[in-house]
N, C-alpha and C positions, 0 to 999 in steps of 0.2 A: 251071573253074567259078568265076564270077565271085559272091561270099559277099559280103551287106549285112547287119554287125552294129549294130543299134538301141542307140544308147549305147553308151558307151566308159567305163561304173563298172566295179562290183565285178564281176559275172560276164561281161558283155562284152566288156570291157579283161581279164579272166584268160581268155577263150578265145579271142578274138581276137589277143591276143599269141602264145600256143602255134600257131595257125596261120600267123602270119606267120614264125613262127622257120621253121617249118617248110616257108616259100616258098609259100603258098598264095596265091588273088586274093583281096585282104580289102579291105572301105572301113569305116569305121564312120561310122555317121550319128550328128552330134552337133549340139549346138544352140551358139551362137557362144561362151559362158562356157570350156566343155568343150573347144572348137576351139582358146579362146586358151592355153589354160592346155597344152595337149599341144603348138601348136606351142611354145613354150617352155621345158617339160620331157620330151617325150618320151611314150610311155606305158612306164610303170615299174611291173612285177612282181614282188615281193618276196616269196617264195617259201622254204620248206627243200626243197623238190624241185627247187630251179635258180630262181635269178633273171631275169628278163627286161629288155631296156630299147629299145627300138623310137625309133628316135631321129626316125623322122620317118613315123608310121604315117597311114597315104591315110584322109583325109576326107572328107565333105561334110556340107553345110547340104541341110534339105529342099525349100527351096527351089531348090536346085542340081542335082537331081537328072534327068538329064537321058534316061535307058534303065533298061530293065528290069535286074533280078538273077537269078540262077539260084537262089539261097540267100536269104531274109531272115531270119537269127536274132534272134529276141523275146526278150527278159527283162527287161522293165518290172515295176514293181510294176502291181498289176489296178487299181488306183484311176486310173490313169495311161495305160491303153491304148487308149481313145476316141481322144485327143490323140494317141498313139501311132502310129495305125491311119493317121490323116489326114496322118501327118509323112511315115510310108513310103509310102503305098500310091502315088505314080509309079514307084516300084521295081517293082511289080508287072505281070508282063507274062502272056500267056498262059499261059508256062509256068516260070513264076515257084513255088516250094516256098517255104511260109512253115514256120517251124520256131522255134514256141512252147516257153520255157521256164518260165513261170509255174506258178504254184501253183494246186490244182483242177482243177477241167474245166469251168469260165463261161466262157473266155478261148477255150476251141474252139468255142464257141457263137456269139459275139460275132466270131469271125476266118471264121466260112463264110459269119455274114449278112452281113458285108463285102465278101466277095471270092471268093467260093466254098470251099464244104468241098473242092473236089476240090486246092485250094492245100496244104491245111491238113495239115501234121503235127503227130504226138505228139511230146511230145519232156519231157526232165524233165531235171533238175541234182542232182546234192549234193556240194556245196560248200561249204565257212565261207570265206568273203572280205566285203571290206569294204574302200571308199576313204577315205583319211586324208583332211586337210584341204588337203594338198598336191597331191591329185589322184596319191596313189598305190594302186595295184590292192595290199590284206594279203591274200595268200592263209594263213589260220587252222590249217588241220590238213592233214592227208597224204590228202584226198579228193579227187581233180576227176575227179567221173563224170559224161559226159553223155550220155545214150540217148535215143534216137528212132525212129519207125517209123512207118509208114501205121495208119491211123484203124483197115483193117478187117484188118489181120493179115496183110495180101499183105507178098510182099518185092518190089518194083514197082525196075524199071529206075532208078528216080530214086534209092531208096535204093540201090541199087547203085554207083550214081554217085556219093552223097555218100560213101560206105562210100571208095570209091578217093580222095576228098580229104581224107580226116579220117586217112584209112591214114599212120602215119608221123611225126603229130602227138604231143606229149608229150601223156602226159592218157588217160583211162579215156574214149574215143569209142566207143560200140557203136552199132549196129543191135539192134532187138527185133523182133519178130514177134508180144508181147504187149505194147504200149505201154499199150494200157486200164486191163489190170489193174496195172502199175505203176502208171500216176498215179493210179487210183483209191487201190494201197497207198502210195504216198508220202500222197495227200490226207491216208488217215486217221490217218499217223503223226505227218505236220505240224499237223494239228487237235487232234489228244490233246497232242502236246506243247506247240503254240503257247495251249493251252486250258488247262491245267494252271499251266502257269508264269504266265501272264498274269493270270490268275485268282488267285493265290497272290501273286504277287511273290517269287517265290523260284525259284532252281535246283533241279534234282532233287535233289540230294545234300541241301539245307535240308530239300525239303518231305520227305525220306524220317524224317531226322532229329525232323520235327516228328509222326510216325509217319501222315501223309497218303500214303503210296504204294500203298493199297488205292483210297483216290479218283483215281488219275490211272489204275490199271490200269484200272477200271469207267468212265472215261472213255474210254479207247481199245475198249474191247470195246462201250461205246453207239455208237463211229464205224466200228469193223467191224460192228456190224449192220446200219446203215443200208447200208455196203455190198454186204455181204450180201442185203441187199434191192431194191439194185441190180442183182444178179447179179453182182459181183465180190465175192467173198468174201477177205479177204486170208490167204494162205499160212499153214501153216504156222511155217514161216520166217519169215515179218514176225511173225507173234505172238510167236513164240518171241522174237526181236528186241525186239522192246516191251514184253517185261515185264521183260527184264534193263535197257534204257533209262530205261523211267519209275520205275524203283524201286534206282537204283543209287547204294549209299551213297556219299557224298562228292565226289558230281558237281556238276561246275561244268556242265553242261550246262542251258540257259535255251533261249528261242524269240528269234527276232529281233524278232517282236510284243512280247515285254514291253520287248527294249531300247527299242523305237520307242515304247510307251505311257512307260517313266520319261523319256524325250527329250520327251514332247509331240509326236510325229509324228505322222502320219496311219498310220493303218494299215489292214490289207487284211480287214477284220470278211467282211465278205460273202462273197468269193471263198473263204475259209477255212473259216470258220466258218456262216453264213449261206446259205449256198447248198449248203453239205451237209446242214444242216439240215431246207430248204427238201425235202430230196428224202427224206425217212425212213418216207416213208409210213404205215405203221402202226406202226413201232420206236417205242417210250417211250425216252427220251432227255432225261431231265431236267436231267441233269447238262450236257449240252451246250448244252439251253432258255440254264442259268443263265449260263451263259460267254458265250452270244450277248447276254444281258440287260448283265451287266457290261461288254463291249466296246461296244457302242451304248452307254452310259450314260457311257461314257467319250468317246467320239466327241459326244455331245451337251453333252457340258461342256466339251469341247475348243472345239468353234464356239461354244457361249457366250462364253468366255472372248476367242477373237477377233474376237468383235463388241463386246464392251465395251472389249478395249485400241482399239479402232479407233473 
């Protein structure tokens, strides 16, 4: 199975390396900054579950792209996927599987009217990683789970197929036969938490401290409603889960959204936030209004500000 990974950062370059350890057909599609810098260092994974160092891992430019792939794995940020779509898509051939790791569900929407849903997989991450300045892959914590599955719950020969390539790789690779209702509950885990912290400026373990752990529980239960109203109601299990998360004292846990707002980055409001929103139909949801309010409000003084240095 010939595997096109979109970028060589933080979740790319950490799974992309795990299959190359593990002999697999890998290229990574990188843009020339990223090409120069790995042929020079390598791509390098600095891990407590084992280190990686790939000393000379196969590239291309999208312009170079000359046959289809069996495999395209996505993990762009969503503000970025347009650009994205246009870099890979000669990768894409008839029977080409694309295999989304984004956050939400806009990003399956936006990958069928491209190129057909019949391409499109579920698929979802969790992970803590992050590229230094050196262009190395920090894997964070003791996580790397990555699941995927067909859109309608089938287990389709193709998953089978990838299931035999990913067999043997270090890392938490599964197959689901429910990929829906995970990224629906991933969605509304990463909304509550990336909504809380961002909104706050604070880690859970502060905002608990500052006795706000009742506002971030009734934020996660306004984003299980909406799902709920979806027809994915999230488990059990996931709630159970999110109320020891969002209310645990003395947690350094934060959202990647807030580091990216005290950075001044761009960040991903809509595919997170805004577009779950967008679908709540008749759920009140005020508290999640307000969070979409402060992130737009932060996004519009971000472009202010870059149109005045400029």
């Amino acid at each position: 199975m010939r595997i096109l990974i979109v970028g060589a950062g933080a979740l790319g370059g950490y799974f992309g390396a795990r299959l190359l350890e593990a002999g697999r057909d890998v290229t990574f599609l990188v843009r020339p900054k990223r090409a120069s810098q790995l042929a020079q260092t390598g791509l390098v994974v600095k891990s407590k579950l084992g280190d990686a160092h790939i000393a000379n891992p196969p590239i291309v430019l999208a312009e170079n792209i000359d046959s289809p792939f069996d495999l395209v794995l996505v993990g762009c940020k969503a503000y970025d996927l347009e650009t994205t779509m246009e870099s890979f898509a000669p990768a894409v051939g008839p029977r080409t599987a694309i295999l989304p790791i984004l956050n939400g569900m806009k990003h399956i929407d936006a990958l069928s009217a491209r190129f057909g849903r019949e391409h499109v997989l579920g698929g979802l991450c969790i992970i803590s990683a992050t590229l230094d300045n050196e262009g190395i892959v920090l894997h964070l914590n003791d996580l790397q789970l990555l699941v995927y599955g067909e859109l309608d719950g089938t287990r389709s020969n193709r998953i089978e197929t990838i299931e035999k390539a990913f067999a043997g790789v270090r890392g938490d690779l599964r197959s689901t036969t429910t990929i829906v209702q995970e990224l629906w509950e991933k969605w509304v885990m990463i909304a509550s938490l990336a909504g809380i912290t961002s909104l706050m400026r604070a880690h859970i373990g502060d905002l608990e401290r500052a006795g706000g752990a009742p506002i971030a529980v009734a934020l996660f239960h306004e984003c299980a409603a909406i799902a709920a109203n979806a027809g994915y109601p999230p488990r059990q299990a996931v709630i159970d889960r999110a109320a020891i998360t969002l209310t645990a004292a003395g947690s350094p846990l934060t959202a990647s959204m807030m580091k990216d707002i005290e950075r001044g980055s761009a960040i991903e409001s809509d595919a997170i936030v805004g577009d779950l929103l967008s679908r709540r139909g008749s759920v009140e949801a005020p508290l999640l209004t307000i969070v979409l309010a402060h992130l737009r409000a932060y996004e519009a003084r971000r472009e202010r500000e870059k149109r005045t240095a400029s």
